[in-house]
BALOBA-1460 file (C-alpha; in Angstrom, 3 decimals):
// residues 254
<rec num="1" residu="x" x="-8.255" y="-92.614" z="-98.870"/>
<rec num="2" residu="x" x="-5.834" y="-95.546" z="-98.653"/>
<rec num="3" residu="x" x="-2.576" y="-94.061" z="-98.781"/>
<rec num="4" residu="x" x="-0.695" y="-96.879" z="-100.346"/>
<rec num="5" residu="x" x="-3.409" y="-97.808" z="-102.924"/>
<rec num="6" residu="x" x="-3.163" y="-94.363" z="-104.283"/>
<rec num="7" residu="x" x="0.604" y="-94.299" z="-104.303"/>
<rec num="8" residu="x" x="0.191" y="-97.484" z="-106.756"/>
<rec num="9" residu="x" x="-2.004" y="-96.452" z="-108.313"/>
<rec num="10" residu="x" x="-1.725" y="-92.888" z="-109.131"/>
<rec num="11" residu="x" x="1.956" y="-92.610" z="-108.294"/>
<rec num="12" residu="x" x="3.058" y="-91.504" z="-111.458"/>
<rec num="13" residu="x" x="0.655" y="-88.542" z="-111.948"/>
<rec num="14" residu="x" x="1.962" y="-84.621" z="-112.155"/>
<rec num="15" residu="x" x="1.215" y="-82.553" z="-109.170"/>
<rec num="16" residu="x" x="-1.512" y="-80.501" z="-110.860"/>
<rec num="17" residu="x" x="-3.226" y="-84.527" z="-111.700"/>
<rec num="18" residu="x" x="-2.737" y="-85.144" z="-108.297"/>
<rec num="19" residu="x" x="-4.696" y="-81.798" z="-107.308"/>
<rec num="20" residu="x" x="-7.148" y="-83.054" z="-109.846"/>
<rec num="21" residu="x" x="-7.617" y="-86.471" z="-108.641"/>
<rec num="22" residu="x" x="-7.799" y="-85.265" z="-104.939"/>
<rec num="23" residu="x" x="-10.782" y="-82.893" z="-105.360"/>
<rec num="24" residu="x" x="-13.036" y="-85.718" z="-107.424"/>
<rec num="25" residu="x" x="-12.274" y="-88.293" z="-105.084"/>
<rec num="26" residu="x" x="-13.303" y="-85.848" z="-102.355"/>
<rec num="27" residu="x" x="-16.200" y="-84.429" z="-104.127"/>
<rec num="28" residu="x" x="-17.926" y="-87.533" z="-104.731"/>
<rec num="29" residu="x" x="-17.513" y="-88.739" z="-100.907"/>
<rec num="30" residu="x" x="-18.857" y="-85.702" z="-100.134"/>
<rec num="31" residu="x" x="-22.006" y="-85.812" z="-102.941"/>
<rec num="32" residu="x" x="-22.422" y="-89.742" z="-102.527"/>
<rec num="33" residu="x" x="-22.607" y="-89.621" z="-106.392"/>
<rec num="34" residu="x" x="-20.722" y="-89.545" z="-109.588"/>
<rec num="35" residu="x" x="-20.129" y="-85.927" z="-112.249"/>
<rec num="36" residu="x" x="-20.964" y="-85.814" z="-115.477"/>
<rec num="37" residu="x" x="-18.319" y="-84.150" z="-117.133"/>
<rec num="38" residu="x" x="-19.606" y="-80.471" z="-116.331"/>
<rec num="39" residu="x" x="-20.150" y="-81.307" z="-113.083"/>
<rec num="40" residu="x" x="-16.629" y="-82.709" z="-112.311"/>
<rec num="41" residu="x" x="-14.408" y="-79.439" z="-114.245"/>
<rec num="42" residu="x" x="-17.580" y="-77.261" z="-111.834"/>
<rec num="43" residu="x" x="-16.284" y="-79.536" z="-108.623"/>
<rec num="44" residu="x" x="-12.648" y="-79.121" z="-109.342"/>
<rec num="45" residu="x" x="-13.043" y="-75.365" z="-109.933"/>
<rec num="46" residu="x" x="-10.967" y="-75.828" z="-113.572"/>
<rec num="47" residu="x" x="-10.102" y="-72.349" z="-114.421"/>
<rec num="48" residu="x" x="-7.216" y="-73.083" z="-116.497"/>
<rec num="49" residu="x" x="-6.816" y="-75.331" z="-120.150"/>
<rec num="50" residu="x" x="-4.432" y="-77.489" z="-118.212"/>
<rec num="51" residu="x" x="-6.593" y="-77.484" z="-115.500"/>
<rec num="52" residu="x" x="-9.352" y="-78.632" z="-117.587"/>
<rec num="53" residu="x" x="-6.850" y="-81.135" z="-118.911"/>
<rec num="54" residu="x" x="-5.851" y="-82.850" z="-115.798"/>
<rec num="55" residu="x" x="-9.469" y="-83.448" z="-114.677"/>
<rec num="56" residu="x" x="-9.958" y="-85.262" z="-118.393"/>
<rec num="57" residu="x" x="-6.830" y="-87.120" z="-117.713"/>
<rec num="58" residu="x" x="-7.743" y="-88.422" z="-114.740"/>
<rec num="59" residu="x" x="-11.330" y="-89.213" z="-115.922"/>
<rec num="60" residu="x" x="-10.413" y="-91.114" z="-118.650"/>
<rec num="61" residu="x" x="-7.674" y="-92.666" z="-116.278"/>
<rec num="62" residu="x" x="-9.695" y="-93.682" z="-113.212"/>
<rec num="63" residu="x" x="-13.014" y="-93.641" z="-114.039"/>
<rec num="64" residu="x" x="-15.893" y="-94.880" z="-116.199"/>
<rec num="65" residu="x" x="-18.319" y="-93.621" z="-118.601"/>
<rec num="66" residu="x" x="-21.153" y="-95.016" z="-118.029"/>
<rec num="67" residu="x" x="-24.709" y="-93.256" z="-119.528"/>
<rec num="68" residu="x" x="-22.539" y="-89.542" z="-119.407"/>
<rec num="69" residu="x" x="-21.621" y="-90.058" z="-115.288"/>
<rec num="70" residu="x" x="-17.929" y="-90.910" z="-114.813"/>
<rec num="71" residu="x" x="-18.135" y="-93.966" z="-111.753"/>
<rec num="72" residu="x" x="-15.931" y="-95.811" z="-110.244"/>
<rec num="73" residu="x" x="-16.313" y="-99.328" z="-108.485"/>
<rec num="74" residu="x" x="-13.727" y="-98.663" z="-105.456"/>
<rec num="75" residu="x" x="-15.436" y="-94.883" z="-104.292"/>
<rec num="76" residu="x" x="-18.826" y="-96.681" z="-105.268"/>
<rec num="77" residu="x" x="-17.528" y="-99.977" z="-102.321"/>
<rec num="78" residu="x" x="-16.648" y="-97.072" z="-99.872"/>
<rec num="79" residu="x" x="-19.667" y="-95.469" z="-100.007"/>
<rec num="80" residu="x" x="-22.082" y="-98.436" z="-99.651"/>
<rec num="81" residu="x" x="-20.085" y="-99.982" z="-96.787"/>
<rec num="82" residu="x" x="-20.597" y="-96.313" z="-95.048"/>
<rec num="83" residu="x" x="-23.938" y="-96.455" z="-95.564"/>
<rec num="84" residu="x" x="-24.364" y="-100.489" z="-94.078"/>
<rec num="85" residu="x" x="-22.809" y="-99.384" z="-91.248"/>
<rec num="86" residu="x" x="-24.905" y="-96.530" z="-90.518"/>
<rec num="87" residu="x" x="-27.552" y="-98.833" z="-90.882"/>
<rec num="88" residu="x" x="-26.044" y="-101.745" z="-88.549"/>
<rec num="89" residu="x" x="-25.669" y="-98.801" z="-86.260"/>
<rec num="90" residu="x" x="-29.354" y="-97.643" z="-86.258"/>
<rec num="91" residu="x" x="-30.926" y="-100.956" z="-85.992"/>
<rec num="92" residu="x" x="-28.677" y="-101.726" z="-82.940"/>
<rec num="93" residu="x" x="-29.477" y="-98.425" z="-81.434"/>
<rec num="94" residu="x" x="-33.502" y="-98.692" z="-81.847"/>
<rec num="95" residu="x" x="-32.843" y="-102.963" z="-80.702"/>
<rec num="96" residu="x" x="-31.715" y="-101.002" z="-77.630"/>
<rec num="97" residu="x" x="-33.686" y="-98.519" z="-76.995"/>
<rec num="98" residu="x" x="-36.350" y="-100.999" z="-77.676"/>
<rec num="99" residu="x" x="-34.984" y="-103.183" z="-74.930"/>
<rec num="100" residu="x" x="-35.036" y="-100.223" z="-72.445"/>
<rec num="101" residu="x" x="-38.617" y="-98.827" z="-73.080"/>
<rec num="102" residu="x" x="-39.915" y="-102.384" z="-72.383"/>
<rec num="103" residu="x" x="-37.605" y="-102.890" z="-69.124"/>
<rec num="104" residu="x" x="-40.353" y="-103.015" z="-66.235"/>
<rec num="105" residu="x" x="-39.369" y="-101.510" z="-62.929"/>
<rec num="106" residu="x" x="-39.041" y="-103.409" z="-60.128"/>
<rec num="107" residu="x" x="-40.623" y="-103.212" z="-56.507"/>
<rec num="108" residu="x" x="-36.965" y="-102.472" z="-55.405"/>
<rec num="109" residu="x" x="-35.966" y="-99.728" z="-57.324"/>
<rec num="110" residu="x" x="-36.989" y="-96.367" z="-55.914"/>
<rec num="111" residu="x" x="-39.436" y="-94.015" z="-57.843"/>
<rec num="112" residu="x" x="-38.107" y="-90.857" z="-59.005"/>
<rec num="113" residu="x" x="-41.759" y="-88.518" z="-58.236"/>
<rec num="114" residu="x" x="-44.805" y="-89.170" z="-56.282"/>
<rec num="115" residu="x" x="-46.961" y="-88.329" z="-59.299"/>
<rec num="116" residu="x" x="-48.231" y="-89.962" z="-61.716"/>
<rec num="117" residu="x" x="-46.094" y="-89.414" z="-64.983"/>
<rec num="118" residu="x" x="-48.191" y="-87.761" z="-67.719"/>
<rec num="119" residu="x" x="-49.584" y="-89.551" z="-70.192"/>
<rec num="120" residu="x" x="-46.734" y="-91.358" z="-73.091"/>
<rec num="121" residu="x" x="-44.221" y="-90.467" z="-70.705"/>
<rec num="122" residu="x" x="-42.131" y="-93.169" z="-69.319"/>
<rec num="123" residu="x" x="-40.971" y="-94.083" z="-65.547"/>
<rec num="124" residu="x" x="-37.211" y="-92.971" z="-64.933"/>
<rec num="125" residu="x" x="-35.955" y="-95.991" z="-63.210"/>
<rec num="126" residu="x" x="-32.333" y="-96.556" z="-61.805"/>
<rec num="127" residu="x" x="-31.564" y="-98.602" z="-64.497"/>
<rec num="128" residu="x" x="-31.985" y="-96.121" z="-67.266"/>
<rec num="129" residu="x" x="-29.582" y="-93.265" z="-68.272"/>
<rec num="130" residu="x" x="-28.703" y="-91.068" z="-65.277"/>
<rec num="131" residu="x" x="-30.154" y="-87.833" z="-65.347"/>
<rec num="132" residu="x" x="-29.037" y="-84.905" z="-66.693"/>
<rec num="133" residu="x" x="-28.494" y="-81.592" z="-66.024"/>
<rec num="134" residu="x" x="-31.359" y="-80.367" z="-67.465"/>
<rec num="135" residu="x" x="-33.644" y="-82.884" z="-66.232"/>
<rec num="136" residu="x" x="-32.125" y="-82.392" z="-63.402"/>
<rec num="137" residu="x" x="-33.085" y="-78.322" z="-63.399"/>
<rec num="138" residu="x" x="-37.096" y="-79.237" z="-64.386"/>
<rec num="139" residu="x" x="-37.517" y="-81.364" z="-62.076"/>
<rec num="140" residu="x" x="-36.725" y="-79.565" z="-59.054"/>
<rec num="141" residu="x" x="-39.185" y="-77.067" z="-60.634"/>
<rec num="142" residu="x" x="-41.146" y="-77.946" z="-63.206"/>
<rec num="143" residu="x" x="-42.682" y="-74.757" z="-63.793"/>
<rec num="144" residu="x" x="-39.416" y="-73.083" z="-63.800"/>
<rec num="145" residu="x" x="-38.092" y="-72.993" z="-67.020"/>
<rec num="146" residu="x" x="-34.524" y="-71.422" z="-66.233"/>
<rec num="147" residu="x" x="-30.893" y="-72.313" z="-67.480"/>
<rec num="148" residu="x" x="-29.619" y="-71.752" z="-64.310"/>
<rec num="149" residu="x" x="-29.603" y="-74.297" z="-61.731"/>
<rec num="150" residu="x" x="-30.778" y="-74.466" z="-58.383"/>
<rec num="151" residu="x" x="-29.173" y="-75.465" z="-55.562"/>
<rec num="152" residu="x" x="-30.315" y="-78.858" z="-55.291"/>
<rec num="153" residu="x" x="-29.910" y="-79.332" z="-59.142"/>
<rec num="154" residu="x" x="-26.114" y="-77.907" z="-58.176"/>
<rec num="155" residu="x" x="-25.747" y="-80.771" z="-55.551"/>
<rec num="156" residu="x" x="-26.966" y="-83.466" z="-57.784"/>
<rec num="157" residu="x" x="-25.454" y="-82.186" z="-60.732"/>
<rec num="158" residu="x" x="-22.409" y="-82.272" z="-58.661"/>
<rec num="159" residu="x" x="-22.756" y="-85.625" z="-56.910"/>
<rec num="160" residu="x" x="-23.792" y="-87.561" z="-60.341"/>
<rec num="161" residu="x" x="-19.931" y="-86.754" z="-61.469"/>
<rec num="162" residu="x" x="-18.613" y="-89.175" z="-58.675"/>
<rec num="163" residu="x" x="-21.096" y="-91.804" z="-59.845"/>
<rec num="164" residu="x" x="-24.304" y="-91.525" z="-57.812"/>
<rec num="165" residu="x" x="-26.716" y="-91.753" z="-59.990"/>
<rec num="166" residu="x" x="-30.171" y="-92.590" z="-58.440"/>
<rec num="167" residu="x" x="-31.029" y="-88.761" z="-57.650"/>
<rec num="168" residu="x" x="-34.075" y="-86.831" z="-56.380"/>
<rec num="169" residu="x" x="-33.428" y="-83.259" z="-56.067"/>
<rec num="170" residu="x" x="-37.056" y="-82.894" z="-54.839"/>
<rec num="171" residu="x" x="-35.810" y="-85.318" z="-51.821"/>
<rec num="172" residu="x" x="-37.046" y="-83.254" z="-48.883"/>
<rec num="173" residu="x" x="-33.828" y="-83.965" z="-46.431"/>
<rec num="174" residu="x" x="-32.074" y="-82.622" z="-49.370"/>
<rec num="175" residu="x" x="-34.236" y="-79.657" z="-49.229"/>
<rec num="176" residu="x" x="-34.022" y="-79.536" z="-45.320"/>
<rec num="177" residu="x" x="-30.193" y="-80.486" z="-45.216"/>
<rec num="178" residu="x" x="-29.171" y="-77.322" z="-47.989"/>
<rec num="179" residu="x" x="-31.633" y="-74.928" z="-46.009"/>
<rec num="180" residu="x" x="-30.011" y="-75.869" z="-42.737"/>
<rec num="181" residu="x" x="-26.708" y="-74.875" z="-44.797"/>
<rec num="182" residu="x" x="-24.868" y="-77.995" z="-46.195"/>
<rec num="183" residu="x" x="-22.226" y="-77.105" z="-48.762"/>
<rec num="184" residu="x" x="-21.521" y="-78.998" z="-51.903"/>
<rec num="185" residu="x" x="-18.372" y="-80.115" z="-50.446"/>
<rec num="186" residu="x" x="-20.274" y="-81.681" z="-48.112"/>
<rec num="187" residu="x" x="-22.332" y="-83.439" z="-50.113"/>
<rec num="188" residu="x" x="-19.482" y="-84.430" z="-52.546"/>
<rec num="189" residu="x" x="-17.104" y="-85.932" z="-49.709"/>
<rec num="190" residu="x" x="-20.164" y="-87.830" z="-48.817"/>
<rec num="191" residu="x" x="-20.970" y="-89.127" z="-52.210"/>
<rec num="192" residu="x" x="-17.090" y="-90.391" z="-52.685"/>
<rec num="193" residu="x" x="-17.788" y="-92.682" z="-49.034"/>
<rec num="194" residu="x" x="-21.401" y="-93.673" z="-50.723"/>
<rec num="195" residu="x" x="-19.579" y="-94.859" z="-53.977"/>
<rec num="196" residu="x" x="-17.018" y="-96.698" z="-52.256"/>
<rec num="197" residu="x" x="-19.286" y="-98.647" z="-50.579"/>
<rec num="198" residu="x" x="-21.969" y="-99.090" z="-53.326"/>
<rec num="199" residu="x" x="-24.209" y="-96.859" z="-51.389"/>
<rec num="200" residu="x" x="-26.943" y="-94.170" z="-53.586"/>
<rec num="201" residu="x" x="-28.389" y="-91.025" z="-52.753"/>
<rec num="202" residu="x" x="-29.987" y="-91.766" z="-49.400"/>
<rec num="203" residu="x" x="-26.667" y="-92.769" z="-48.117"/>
<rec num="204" residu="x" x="-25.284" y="-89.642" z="-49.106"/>
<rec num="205" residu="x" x="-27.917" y="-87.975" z="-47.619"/>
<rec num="206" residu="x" x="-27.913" y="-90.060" z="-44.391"/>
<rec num="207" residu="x" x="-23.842" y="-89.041" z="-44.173"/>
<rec num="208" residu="x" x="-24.307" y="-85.385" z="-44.192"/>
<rec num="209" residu="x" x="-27.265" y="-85.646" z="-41.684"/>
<rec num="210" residu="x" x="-25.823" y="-87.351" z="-39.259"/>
<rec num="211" residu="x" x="-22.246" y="-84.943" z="-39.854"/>
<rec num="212" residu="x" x="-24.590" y="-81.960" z="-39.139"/>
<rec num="213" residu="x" x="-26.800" y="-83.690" z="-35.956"/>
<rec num="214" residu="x" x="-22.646" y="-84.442" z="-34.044"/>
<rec num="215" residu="x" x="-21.749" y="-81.231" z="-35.297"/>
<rec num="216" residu="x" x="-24.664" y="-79.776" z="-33.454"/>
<rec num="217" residu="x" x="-24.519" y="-81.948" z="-30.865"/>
<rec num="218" residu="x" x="-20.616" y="-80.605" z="-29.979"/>
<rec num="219" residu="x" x="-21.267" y="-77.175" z="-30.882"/>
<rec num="220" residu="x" x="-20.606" y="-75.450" z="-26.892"/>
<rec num="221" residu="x" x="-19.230" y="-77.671" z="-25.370"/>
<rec num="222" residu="x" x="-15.703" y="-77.316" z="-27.907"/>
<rec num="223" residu="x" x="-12.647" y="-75.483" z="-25.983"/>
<rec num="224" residu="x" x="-11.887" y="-72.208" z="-27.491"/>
<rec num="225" residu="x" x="-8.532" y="-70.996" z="-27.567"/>
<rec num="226" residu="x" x="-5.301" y="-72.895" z="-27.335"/>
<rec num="227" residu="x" x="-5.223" y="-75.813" z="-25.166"/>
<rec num="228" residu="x" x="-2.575" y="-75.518" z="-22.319"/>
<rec num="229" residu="x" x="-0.055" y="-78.091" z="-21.112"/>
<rec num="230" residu="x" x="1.104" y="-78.851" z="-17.712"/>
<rec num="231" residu="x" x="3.712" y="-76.484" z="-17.078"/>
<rec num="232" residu="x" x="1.435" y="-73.824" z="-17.831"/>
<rec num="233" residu="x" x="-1.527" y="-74.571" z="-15.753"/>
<rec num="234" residu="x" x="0.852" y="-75.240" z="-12.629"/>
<rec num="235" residu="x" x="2.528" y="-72.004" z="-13.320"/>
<rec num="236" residu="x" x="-0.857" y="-70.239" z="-13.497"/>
<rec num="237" residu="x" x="-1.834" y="-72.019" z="-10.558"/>
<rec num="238" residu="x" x="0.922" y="-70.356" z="-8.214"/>
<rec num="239" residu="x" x="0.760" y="-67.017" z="-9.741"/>
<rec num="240" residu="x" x="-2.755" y="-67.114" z="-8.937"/>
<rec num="241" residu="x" x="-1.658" y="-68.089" z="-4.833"/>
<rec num="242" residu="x" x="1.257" y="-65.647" z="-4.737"/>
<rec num="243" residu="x" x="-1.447" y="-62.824" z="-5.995"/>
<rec num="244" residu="x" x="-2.043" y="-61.310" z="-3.052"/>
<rec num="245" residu="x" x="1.139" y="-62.206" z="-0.781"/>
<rec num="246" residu="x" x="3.261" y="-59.293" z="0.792"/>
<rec num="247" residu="x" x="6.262" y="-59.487" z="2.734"/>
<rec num="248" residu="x" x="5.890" y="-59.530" z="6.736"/>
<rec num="249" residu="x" x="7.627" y="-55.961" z="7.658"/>
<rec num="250" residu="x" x="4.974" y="-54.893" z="4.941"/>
<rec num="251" residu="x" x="2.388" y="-56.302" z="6.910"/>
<rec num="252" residu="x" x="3.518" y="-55.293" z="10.124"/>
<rec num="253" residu="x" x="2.950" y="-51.684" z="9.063"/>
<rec num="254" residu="x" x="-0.666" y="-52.521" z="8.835"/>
């Protein structure tokens, strides 16, 4: 509703015309058609003589008769622009989707499974949607049909937020890297360096590998304990050569 081409037009109505006016202009948005008489005291819910009144008013106001249905040109322009659009909008969707089923993948651009896709079923390449999280769940399993995620579907469900979106939660270093114990915070902080530098999922990958090989690398050989400073360890040092001093009339008694 145009506020201020109601206001001129309809300013001058009583508040129960108003009410009346209101609920036709609403109900015939809503139908996508125009009452008959019946049909518009019915959509207005006229109980009352002066309710019945004010619909007739505003009928014979607003509207025209035309073969018993009461129309009107400016609901009727509202309604057919609605509908162009919606069809402007479909064509332009199917023009894209179109586009994308005929897209060819490239040698480049990695394939998401080793096996053959079944038959009508299309190749997920990187350029397509990213996947989501229950693609994501069926493919780590396909013959698991669970809401719940596993935890590689957790990592990549995770890692697609930052903006990697070329993911393979059957990737076997994924596999290997959350059985050796990776976290999703690892996985994550990676994900944030691989973005930054335009990396994908095997960067990510390759980040918390190599993390986990120094970690393991270091792990014995790190100090436990606090670390002491000089005064300490020269302090140590005598109290360790003064252990075992005594005095010389001590010793004499020997």
């Amino acid at each position: 509703m145009n506020i201020g081409d109601y206001a001129k037009k309809a300013g001058r109505l009583s508040m129960l015309e108003h009410g009346a006016y209101t609920l036709l202009i609403h109900s015939c948005y809503d139908r996508e058609r125009f009452p008959t008489l019946e049909e518009a005291l019915e959509w207005c819910w006229v109980r009352t003589p002066e309710e019945e009144a004010a619909v007739k008013f505003v009928l014979s106001k607003f509207f025209d008769l035309v073969d018993g249905v009461y129309y009107q040109n400016r609901i009727q322009e509202e309604i057919s622009k609605y509908h162009e659009n919606a069809s402007t909008n479909k064509r332009i969707a199917t023009e894209r989707e179109e586009k994308r089923r005929n897209r060819t993948r490239t040698v480049h651009e990695p394939c998401s499974s080793v096996n053959e896709p079944p038959p009508n079923q299309e190749p997920r390449t990187i350029n397509q949607e990213p996947l989501t999280s229950e693609e994501i769940i069926h493919t780590d399993y396909p013959s698991q049909q669970s809401s719940n995620p596993t935890p590689a579907a957790s990592v990549c469900l995770a890692i697609k937020k930052i903006g990697i979106i070329d993911l393979n939660p059957s990737h076997p270093e994924l596999l290997m890297l959350i059985e050796a114990g990776a976290t999703i915070d690892e996985f994550m902080h990676a994900a944030r360096t691989a973005k930054d530098k335009s990396k994908g999922f095997a960067y990510v990958l390759g980040i918390v590998k190599g993390q986990r090989t120094e970690a393991a690398k270091a792990k014995g050989k790190v100090l436990q304990g606090k670390i002491p400073n000089k005064a300490e360890a020269l302090l140590q040092n005598n109290l360790e050569t003064v252990s075992d001093w005594e005095p010389p009339e001590m010793r004499a008694q020997k």
